[in-house]
NULOLUM-262097 format. One line per 8 residues: number of its first residue (from 1); for each residue x, y, z of C-alpha. Coordinates in steps of 0.1 Angstrom, whole numbers. Layout:
N
NUM	X/Y/Z ~ ...;
This chain:
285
1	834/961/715 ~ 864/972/694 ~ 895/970/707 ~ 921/996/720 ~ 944/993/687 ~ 909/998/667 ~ 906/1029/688 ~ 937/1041/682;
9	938/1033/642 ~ 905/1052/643 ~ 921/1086/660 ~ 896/1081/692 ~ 909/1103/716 ~ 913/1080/752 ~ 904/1092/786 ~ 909/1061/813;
17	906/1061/849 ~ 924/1046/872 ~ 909/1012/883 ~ 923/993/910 ~ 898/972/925 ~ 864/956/917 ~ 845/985/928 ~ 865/1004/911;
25	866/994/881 ~ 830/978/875 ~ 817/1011/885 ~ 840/1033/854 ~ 831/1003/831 ~ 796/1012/833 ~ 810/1048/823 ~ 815/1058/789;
33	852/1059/788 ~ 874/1044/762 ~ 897/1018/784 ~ 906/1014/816 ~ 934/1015/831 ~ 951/990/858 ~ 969/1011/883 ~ 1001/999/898;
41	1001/1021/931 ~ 963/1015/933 ~ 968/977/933 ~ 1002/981/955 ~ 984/1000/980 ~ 947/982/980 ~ 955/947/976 ~ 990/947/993;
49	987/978/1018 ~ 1019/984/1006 ~ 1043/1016/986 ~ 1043/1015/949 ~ 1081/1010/951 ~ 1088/976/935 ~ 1072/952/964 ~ 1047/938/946;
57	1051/909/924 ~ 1046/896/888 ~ 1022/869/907 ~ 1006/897/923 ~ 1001/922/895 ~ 989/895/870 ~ 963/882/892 ~ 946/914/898;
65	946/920/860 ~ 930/889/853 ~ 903/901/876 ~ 896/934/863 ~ 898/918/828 ~ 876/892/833 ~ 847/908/853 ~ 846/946/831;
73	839/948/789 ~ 863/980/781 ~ 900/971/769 ~ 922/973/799 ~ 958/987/801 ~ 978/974/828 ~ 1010/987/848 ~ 1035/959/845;
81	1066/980/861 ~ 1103/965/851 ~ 1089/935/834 ~ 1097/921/875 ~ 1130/916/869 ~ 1154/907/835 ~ 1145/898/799 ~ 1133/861/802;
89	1108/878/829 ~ 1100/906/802 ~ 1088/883/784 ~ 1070/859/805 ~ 1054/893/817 ~ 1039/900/785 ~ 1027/868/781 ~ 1013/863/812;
97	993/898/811 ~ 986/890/775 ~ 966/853/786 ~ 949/875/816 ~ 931/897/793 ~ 951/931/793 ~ 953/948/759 ~ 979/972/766;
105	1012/961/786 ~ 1030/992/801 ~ 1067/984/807 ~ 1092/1008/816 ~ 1130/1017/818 ~ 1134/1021/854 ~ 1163/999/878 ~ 1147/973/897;
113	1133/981/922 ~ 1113/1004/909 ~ 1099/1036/920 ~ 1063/1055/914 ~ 1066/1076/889 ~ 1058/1113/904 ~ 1082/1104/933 ~ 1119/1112/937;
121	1152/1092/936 ~ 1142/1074/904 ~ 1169/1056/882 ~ 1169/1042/852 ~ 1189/1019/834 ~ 1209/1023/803 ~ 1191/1036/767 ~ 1208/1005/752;
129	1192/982/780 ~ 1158/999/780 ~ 1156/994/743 ~ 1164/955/745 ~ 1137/954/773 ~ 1112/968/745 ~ 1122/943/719 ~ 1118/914/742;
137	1080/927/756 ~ 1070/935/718 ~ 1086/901/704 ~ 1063/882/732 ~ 1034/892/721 ~ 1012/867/709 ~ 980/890/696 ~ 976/912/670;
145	956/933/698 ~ 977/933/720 ~ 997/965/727 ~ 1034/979/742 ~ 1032/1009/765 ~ 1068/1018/766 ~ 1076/1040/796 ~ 1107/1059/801;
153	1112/1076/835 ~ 1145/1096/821 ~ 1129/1134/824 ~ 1137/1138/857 ~ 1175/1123/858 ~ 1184/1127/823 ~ 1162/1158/813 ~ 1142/1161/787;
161	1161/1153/753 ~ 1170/1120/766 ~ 1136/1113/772 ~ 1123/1121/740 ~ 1151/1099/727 ~ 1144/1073/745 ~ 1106/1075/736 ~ 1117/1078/695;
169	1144/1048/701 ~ 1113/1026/716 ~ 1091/1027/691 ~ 1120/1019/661 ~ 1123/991/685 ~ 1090/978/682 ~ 1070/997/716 ~ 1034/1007/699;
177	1028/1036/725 ~ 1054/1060/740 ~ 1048/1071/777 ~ 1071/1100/786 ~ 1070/1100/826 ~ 1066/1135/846 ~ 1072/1165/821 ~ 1077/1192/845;
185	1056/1221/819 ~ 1035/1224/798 ~ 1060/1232/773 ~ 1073/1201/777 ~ 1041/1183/770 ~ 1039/1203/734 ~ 1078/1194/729 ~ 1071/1159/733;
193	1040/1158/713 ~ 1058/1175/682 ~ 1088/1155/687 ~ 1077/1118/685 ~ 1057/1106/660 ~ 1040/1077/673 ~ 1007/1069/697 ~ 1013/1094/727;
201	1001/1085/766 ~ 1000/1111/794 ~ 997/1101/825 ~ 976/1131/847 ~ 981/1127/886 ~ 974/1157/911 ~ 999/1174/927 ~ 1024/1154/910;
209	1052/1165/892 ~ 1034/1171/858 ~ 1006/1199/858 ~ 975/1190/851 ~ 961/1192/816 ~ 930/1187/806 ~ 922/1157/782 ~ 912/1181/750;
217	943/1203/754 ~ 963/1170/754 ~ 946/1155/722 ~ 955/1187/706 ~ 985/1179/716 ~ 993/1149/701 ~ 986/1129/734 ~ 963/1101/722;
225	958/1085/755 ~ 954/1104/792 ~ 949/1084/817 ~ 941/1097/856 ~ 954/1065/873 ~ 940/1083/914 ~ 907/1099/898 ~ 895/1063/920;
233	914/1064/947 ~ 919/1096/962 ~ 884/1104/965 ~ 874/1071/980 ~ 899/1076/1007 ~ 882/1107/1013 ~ 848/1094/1018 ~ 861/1063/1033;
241	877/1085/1059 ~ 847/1109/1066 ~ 821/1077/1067 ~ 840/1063/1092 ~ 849/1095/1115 ~ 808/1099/1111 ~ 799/1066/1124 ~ 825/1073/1157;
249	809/1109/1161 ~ 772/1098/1153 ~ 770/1056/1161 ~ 750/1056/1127 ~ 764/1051/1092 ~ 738/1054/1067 ~ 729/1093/1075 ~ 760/1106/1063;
257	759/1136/1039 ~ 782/1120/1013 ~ 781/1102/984 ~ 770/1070/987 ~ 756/1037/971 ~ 721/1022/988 ~ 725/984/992 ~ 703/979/964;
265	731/996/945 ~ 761/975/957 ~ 740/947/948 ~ 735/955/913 ~ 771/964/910 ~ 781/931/921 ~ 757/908/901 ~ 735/897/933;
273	705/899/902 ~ 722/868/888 ~ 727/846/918 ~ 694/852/929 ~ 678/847/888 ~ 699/812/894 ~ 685/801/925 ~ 652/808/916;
281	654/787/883 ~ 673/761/903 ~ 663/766/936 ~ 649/727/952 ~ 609/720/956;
């Protein structure tokens, strides 16, 4: 399996979902996408049934990556917010997502706490602090695979110029990919594609701030990696909700007219195969 960088050097254009769980993301790994992609407000809200607004923890976020890493094949990018806190945590960050497996370690320029990223009230700190933060997360790696995803949530305080700015300024400061939060147009997608010369990530979320662009019309571009971080999510909820309202109308649950997985499929996805090849070979006379 070659990895993201290899990709990347190769001009492979990358399309990610968002993966958040097990189910998740065992189920787009099976899926001929390039990478996945480790979603912060998926894990936030899964895992912690909490806001994507800075609760979660470095202990948190890094043990969910090591998961996804660990159980799925395709290289893995992974939210890592603020770096959770200053510069020595920058850096333990990177290490620590680095160890668990994750191949591309987004960090961005927000304040701590954070916020999402297609949500209002977001503030960043200063150009001369956010490019220190991307020195210390690109001196700490460790890998030669191992890649910077250097966020800048600027557009929607600063405008766009600082953004683009910021996103130039990262990569003289060692960031290997650029990730311009929330352009409002799609002029503003084309300005920032012919206006940094470096790996380029969109980030494509549905009724968010950002239209939506499809993958190809990105790649033209100059967007090298989209990533749809609630392709998962939003349409689980959705089923989730309707299987459950259909088991309260009905008293059944397996009738439902909606996309589903048999048992025989769940078992498959989770590796029961396995467990029951090893007790069979090990099982006591």
């Amino acid at each position: 399996m070659k990895t993201l960088r290899e990709k990347l050097q190769a001009g492979v254009p990358v399309v990610a979902p968002g993966v958040y769980d097990m189910f998740s993301a065992r189920i787009a790994d099976r899926m001929p996408f390039e990478a996945l992609y480790m979603t912060g407000y998926g894990i936030s809200g899964s895992y912690l049934g909490v806001a994507d607004a800075g609760i979660a923890t470095y202990t948190d976020m890094v043990s969910r990556a090591g998961t996804i890493a660990k159980g799925t094949s395709k290289p893995l990018m992974a939210d890592a917010d603020t770096g959770y806190g200053g510069l020595l945590n920058v850096h333990h960050t990177v290490r620590g997502y680095e160890a668990a497996g994750v191949q591309a370690i987004q960090i961005e320029d927000q304040e701590n706490p954070k916020k999402c990223g297609h949500t209002p009230n977001r503030r960043v700190v200063s150009r001369k602090d956010a490019i220190r933060r991307i020195e210390v997360a690109a001196s700490a790696k460790t890998k030669d695979q191992t890649l910077i995803i250097a966020r800048t949530d600027s557009r929607s305080s600063l405008g766009l110029d600082e953004a683009i700015a910021r996103g130039k300024d990262f990569l003289k400061a060692g960031a290997d990919i650029v990730f311009v939060e929330s352009p409002e147009t799609e002029d503003e997608f084309k300005k920032i594609g012919e206006s940094i010369d470096g790996w380029l990530f969109a980030n494509m979320v549905p009724s968010g701030r950002s239209p939506e662009v499809d993958a190809k019309t990105l790649h033209k571009w100059g967007f090298d990696i989209v990533i749809h971080p609630a392709a998962g999510m939003m349409y689980a909820c959705g089923v989730l909700q309707a299987s459950y309202e259909h088991l309260l109308a009905t008293g059944k649950s397996g009738d439902a007219a909606l996309p589903k997985y048999d048992m025989a499929q769940l078992h498959n996805l989770m590796g029961f195969e396995e467990v029951w090849a090893f007790e069979k070979k090990w099982a006591e006379d």
